[in-house]
C-alpha positions in Angstrom: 0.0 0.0 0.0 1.3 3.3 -0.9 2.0 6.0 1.8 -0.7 8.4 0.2 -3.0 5.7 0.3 -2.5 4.8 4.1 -2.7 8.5 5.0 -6.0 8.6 3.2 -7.3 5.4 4.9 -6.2 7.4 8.3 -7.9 10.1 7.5 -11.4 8.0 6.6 -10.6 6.8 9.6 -10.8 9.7 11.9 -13.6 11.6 9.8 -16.0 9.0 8.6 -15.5 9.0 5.1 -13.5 8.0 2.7 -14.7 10.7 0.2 -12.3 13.9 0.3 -15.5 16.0 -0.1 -17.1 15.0 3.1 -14.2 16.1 4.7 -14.9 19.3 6.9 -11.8 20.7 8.7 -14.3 21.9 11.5 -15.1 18.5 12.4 -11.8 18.0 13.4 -10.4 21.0 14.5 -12.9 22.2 17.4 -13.2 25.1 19.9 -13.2 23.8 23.4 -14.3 26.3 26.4 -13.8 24.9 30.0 -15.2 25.8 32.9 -13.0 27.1 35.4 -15.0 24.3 37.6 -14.7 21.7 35.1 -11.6 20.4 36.5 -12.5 19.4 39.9 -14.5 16.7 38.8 -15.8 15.0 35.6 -19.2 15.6 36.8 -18.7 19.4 37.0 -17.4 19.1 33.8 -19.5 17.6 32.2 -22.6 19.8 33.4 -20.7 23.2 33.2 -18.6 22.8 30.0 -20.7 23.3 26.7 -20.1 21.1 23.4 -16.8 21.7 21.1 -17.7 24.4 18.8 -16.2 23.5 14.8 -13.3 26.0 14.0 -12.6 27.0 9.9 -9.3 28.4 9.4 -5.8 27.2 9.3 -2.5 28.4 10.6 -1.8 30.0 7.5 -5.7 31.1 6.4 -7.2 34.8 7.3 -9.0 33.3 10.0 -5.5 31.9 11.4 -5.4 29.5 14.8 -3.2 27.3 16.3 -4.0 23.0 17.1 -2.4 20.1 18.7 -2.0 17.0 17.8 -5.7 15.7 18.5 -7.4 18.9 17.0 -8.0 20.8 19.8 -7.9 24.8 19.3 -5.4 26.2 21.6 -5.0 29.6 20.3 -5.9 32.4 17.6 -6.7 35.8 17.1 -9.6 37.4 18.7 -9.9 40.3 16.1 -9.0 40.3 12.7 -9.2 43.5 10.0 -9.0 43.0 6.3 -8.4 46.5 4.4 -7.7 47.3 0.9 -5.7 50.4 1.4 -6.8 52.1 -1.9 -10.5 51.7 -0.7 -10.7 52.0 3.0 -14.4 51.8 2.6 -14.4 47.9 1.8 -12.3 46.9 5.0 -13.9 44.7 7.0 -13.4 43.2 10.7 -14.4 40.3 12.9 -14.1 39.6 16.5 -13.9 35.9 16.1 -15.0 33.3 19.0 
């Protein structure tokens, strides 16, 4: 089996599918927010902590953040601006999540 063709079985593996179009890179990279609580006890976390939210982006997209290994966001930017500098009317800005 070729190398490409065992990274794509991996990849099937962790997302589902083994169709490249199915693949969203939200379902795998994903916004956790714990609960300063959480960590006392499982049952505090699992109460107080809400649901991974799925992230878009890369770490070299517009909408840049950081992941380990198992897809967990563990940084980004909380603002982001986009100008054309010729047209200062057309900038936009986000404060992301």
């Amino acid at each position: 089996m070729t190398r490409r063709r065992r990274i794509g079985k991996w990849i099937a593996w962790i997302v589902g599918s083994d169709k490249p179009s199915d693949w969203k890179w939200g379902d795998y990279h994903q916004l956790t927010f714990d609960h300063p609580l959480s960590g006392a006890s499982p049952i505090f976390a699992y109460f107080l902590n809400p649901k991974p939210v799925p992230i878009g982006g890369s770490n070299i997209s517009v909408q840049a953040v950081g992941f380990t290994e198992d897809g967990s966001i563990d940084h980004g930017a909380s603002w982001r601006f986009v100008a054309d500098l010729q047209d200062l009317s057309s900038a936009h800005h986000i404060v992301g999540i």
